[in-house]
N, C-alpha and C positions, 0 to 999 in steps of 0.2 A: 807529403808532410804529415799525415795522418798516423804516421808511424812515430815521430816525435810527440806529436800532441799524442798518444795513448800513451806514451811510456813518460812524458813529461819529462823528454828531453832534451837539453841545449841544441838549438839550432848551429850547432857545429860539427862540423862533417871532421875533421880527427879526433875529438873526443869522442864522436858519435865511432868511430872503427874500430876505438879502445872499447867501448866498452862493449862493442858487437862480439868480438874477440872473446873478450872475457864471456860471454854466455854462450856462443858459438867458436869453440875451440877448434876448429875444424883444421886449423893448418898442426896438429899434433898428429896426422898421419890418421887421422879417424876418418870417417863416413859420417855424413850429414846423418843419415837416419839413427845414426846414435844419441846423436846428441834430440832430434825429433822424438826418438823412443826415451830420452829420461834417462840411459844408459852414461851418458860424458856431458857437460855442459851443464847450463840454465837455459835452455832453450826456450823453456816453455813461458820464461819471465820476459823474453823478447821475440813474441809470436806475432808476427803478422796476421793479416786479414786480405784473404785472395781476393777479394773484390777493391782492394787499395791499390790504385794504378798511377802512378806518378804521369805528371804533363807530360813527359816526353813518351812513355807508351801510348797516351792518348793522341795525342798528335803523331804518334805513328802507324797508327791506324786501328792494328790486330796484334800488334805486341802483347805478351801476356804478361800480368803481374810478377812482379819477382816473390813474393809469397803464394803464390799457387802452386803447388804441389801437386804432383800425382797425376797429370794431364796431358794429353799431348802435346808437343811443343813445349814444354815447361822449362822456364829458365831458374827458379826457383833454384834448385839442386844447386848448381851452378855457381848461382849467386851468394849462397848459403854456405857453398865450400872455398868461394872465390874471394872473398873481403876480406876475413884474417890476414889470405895472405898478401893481399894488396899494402895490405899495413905490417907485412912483414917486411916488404918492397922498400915499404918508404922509409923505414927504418935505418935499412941496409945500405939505400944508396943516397938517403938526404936528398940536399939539393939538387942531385944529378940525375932526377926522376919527376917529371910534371905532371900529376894527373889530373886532365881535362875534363870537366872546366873547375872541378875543384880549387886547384890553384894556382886557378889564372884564366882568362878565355883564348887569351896570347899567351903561343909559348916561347919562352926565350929561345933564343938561338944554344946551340950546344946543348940542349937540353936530349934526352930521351922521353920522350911521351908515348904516354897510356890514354888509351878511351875506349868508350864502350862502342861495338859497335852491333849491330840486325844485320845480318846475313840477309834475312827474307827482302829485304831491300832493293836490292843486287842482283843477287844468284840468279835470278829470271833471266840477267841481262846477257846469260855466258851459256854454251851449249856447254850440256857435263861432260861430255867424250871420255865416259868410262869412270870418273869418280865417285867416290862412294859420296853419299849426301854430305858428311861433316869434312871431307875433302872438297867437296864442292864449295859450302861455307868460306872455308878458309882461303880458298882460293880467289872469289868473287870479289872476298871484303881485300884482299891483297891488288888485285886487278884492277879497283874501282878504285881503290886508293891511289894507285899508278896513274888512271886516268885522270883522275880529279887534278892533280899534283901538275900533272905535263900538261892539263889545260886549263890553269891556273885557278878552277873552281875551286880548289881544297880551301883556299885562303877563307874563301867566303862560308862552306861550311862550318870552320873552325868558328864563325862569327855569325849564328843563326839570327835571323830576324826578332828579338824578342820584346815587348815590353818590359821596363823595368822592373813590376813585379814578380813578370814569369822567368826572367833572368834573375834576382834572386830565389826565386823556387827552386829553379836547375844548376843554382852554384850549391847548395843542400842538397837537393836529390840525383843530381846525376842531370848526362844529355846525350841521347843516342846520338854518333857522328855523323852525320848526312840528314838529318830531319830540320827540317824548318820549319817555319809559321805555317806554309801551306798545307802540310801533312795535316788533316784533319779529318777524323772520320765524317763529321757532316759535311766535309765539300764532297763525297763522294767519290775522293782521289785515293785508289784503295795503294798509293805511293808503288808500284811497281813498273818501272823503267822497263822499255821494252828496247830490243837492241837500235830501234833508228834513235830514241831519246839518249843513249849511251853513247854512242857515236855522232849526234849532232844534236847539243844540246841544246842549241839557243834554237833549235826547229819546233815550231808548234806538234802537239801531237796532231794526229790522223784522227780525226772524226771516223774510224770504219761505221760499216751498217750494220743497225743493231739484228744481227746475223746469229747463228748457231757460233760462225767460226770464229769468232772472237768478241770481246768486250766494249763496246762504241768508245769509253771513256780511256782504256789504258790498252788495249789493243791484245791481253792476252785469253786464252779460252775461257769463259765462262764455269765457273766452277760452283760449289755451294759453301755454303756458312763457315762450314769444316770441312774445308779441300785437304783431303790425307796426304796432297803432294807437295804442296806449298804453305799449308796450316794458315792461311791469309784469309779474308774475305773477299771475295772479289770485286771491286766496287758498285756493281749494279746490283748485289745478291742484298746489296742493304737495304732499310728505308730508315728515315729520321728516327722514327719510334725503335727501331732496334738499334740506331749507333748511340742512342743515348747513354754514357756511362752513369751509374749512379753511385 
């Protein structure tokens, strides 16, 4: 929300795409860092603050800002080349495009639906056998969707736990698919499903021993702050005073 209140924006998410559009041109076939270098755009009149994290990366744990640039793991680029043409989408196909939860939390039937979704969520949950990382993404968020759907979780993702105020936050900002109330960085749940929770959901996790071989709380190896393999934190590598966002 911190992005409307600096620009003194209407709390409305498709004026708010128009007029992202318009300073971020990016679906004209350009390169984000054009319009960042001053070269195409007004970029600089609708500049983020990489420390501005919307609820749903906070509740997702180690999600990075979508205005963070230049970073490991950075979704920024992304997001920056990706919204125009979301709003060229919706343009194009009207009615016959929902994007979630924007317009709507339910999607009608017959609809085609869009949403965001964390790869890093997942992908733990799948051996790679031979794919490259952003093949492995694509695949995970595909397979988990599969699961979810065939055992009837999807319904309930689609309908995250929210208070009413944080459910209007995330009809404004966005909501990553698969996160819930629980995703918290200060529960210590650093959200990464290990293959027994993917295959039997309703099973509590395994307390393992707090061991070298793995994590007592999500059961995958012990990593640090900035794991270069996963870009997560792993939930024990926290404490209070560092998951605190400010």
């Amino acid at each position: 929300m911190a992005y409307f209140e600096a620009h003194q924006l209407p709390l409305d998410w498709p004026a708010f795409l128009v007029d992202f559009q318009r300073h971020w041109p990016t679906d004209q076939d350009i390169y984000v860092d054009f319009v960042r270098d001053g070269l195409v755009g007004l970029g600089a009149l609708r500049a983020g603050n990489p420390r501005w994290r919307r609820l749903t990366e906070v509740r997702a744990g180690a999600a990075k800002s979508v205005f963070h640039f230049d970073v490991q793991g950075q979704v920024a680029k992304s997001t920056h080349a990706g919204l125009p043409w979301l709003l060229f989408l919706r343009r194009q196909l009207g009615d016959r495009l929902h994007c979630w939860p924007f317009d709507g939390w339910a999607i009608p039937a017959g609809r085609s639906a869009m949403a965001e979704v964390y790869p890093a969520l997942w992908k733990h949950a799948f051996p790679t056998e031979g794919r490259t990382p952003d093949q492995h993404d694509a695949y995970a968020v595909a397979a988990w969707l599969r699961q979810a759907d065939l055992d009837d979780r999807l319904a309930g993702f689609l309908a995250p736990s929210l208070t009413p105020i944080d459910r209007t936050k995330a009809e404004i900002e966005g909501w990553i698919l698969g996160v819930d109330r629980q995703h918290r960085r200060d529960s210590f749940d650093c959200g990464h499903p290990t293959l027994n929770d993917f295959h039997s959901p309703t099973q509590n996790r395994s307390k393992a021993s707090n061991s070298a071989s793995g994590c007592s709380h999500c059961g995958r190896p012990r990593c640090g702050p900035s794991c270069s393999n996963c870009q997560l934190d792993c939930c024990e590598t926290r404490s209070p005073s560092s998951s605190k966002v400010t």
